[in-house]
Residue, then its C-alpha position, 0 to 999 in steps of 0.5 A: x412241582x420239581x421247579x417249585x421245590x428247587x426253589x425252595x431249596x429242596x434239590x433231594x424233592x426237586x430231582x425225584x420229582x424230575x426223574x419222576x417226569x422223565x421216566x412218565x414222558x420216554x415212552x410219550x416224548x423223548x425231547x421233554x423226558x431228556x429235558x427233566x434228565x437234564x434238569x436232575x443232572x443240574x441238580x445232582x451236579x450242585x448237591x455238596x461233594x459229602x452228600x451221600x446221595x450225590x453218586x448215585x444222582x449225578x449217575x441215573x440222568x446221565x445213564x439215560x441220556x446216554x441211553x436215549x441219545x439216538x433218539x435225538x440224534x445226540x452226538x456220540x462224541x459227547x463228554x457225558x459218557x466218558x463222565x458216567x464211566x468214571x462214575x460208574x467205574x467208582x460205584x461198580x454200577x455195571x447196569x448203568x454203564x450197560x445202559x449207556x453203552x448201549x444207546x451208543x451202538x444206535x449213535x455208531x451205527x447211524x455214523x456208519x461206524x457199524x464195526x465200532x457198533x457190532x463190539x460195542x453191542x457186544x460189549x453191552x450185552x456181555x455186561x448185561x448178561x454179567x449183572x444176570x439181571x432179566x428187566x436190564x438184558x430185555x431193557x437195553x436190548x433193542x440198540x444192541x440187537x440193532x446193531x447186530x443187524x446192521x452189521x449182518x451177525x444174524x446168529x447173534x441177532x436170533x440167540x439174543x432176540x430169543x433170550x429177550x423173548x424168554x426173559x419178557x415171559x410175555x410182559x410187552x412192557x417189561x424192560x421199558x426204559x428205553x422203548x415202550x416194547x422191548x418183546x415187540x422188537x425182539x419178535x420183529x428182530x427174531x423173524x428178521x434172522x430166522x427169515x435170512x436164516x432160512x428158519x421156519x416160523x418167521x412169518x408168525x413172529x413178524x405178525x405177533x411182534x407187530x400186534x404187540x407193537x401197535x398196542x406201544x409206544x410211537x418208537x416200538x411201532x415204528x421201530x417193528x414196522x421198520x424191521x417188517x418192511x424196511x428190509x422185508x420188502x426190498x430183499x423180496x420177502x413180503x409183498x409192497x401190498x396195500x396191507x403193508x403200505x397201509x401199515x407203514x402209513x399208520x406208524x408215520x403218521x403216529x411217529x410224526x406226532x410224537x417228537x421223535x424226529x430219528x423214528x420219523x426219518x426211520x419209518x420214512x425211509x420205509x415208506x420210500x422204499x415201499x413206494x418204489x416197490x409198487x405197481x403204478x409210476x405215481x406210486x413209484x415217483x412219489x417213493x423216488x421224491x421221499x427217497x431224496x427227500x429223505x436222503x437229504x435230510x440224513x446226510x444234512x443231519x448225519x444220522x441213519x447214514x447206515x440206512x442211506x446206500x439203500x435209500x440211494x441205490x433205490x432212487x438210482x433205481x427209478x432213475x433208471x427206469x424213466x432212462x438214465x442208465x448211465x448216472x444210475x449206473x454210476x450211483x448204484x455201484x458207488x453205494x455196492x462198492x462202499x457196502x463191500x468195502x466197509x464189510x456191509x456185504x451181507x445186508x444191504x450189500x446184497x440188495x445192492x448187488x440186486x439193485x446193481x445186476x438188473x440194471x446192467x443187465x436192462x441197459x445191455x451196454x457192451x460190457x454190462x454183462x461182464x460187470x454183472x457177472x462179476x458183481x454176483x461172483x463178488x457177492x457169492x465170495x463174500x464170507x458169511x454165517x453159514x446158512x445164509x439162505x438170503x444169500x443164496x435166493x439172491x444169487x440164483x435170482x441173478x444167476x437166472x437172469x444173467x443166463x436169460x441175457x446171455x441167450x442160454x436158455x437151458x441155464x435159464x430154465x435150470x436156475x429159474x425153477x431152483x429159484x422159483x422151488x427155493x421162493x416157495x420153499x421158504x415162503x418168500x412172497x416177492x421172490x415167488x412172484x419174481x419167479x413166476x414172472x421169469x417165465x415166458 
């Protein structure tokens, strides 16, 4: 129809109706959504310079395809958003600049660039708030929430998941202009941060954001088993359990049919990290193939760069385990020293140091020990937002370990049962059986 009415010579009709399409396809396919933005850009781009329109039009695709651009892995050095500011800056449009902003914290982080995303999220929720409009904060929260958690400002991360929760008032669709469920991933991102907290209840909202994502579009599923599971496994807070193999499963397979290739590559990652964590060596070898398949595909592509130490770290792991210490050795350190030097210390850098000390310690070379100790004292040093609990249970896993290497048997049985009391205490489901196995 919109084709039909350029024609014709209608552009005013023609662009409504391509926004019309583009607002119908996000939630069901991003590609041809950003497709129609384009189109009305074109068309707006072409009204006269004294239609009194033409502000307003040129401003509304470019807001969303800033918005979305992370979800095709669109280039964050673009010329288009430096276009929409200048517009946005001559109209006072706060909310379409907000917008924008905040589909490039995802671009940053997915560079890596995670200080330039932590201010630019700051950035964008502030304005948001600013505008004091409630669809906005709960539409553009879900990039800006994300890049607080790959920057590990889990205060930040809590505060602004429970204002989306108390802004949706329980409407799952509520803000879906850029993802189908906002409240999804808010429920998702608020357990994330309760758990690393050391705050009750974050069981229940990983549960509920996940039976609320289910029912969304393919980016709110996956992007809710992400953060269940991504992180939840690895940091020993849910089990590898069928169940959860199962779920990610699931939202692979509905990512694949959609053509959202970042969210693929999101729940992959996932599932190859999941898949390492299991029992059985096929298992495990067919998480470690997918790791590097995965890996591969980030690096080519250069986007979740941000995920990819994590990816590797784990690969190393495996690489380890069938016997060859020294190059997994090597590569795991690489990926911790990287964390700790950008200032990734306190999300993926402890899994890393996790990751790094068992290893060492399983090798048992003349100066691994030493090295582990100085990888745990180098994490307990790090700076960090009080209450860390993540942190801690990590540092008394390692601790226990380190002691049982060194022979010191009393230490051991110290830090074994204070971690063993602090697993069950915060109901952490790896950590418990962890625990439990350290006893001999």
């Amino acid at each position: 129809i919109a084709e039909h009415l350029e024609a014709a010579g209608d552009l005013h009709a023609a662009y409504g109706w391509q926004m019309r399409a583009a607002k119908w396809a996000t939630n069901r396919d991003i590609a041809a959504a950003r497709l129609n933005w384009e189109r009305a850009r074109t068309i707006a781009d072409a009204l006269p310079c004294d239609d009194p329109g033409r502000a307003a039009m040129r401003t509304a695709p470019r807001t969303m395809l800033c918005g979305t651009g992370w979800r095709v892995n669109a280039s964050i050095a673009d010329d288009r958003f430096d276009e929409l500011r200048e517009l946005c800056s001559a109209a006072g449009d706060k909310a379409s600049l907000g917008i924008a902003m905040a589909g490039l914290v995802v671009g940053h982080a997915h560079q890596d660039r995670l200080r330039e995303a932590s201010q630019l999220a700051s950035d964008a929720w502030a304005l948001a708030e600013s505008v004091g409009d409630a669809n906005l904060t709960v539409g553009l929260s879900f990039p800006v929430i994300y890049g607080k958690i790959e920057s590990a400002e889990w205060c930040d991360v809590l505060r602004w998941s429970q204002a989306v929760v108390d802004l949706s008032d329980g409407d799952p669709s509520k803000g879906n202009f850029l993802v189908g469920s906002p409240l999804a991933l808010a429920f998702a991102s608020r357990g994330m941060a309760s758990y690393f907290l050391g705050r009750p209840g974050w069981l229940e909202d990983l549960r509920h954001g996940l039976a609320i994502g289910r029912n969304a579009d393919p980016a709110s599923y996956a992007g809710v088993v992400g953060y269940m599971y991504l992180l939840g496994i690895p940091f020993g807070v849910l089990r590898p359990d069928d169940a959860a193999l199962q779920e990610i499963e699931d939202a692979l397979r509905i990512a694949e049919r959609s053509s959202d290739d970042v969210v693929v590559g999101f729940t992959q990652a996932t599932h190859a990290l999941a898949l390492m964590h299991r029992q059985t060596d096929a298992e495990r070898g067919r998480g470690r193939t997918l790791g590097a398949e995965v890996g591969e595909v980030f690096v080519n592509q250069q986007r979740n760069l941000c995920d990819l130490p994590i990816v590797e770290v784990y690969s190393a792991r495996e690489a380890a385990r069938l016997g060859d210490d020294d190059a997994a050795v090597s590569s795991i350190r690489v990926a911790a020293d990287h964390l700790f030097r950008e200032g990734r210390v306190l999300l993926w850098g402890i899994a890393a140091t996790g990751v790094l000390v068992e290893t060492l310690l399983d090798r048992g070379a003349d100066d691994d020990l030493a090295e582990a100790e100085a990888a745990i004292a180098r994490l307990a040093a790090a700076p960090a937002d009080e209450g860390l609990v993540m942190r801690d249970i990590w540092l008394l896993r390692l601790r226990a370990l380190l002691a049982g290497a060194l022979r010191d048997a009393a230490g051991h049985a110290r830090l074994r049962d204070e971690y063993r009391d602090m697993a069950k205490s915060l109901g952490f489901q790896s950590h418990i059986a962890w625990a439990k196995a350290m006893v001999k």
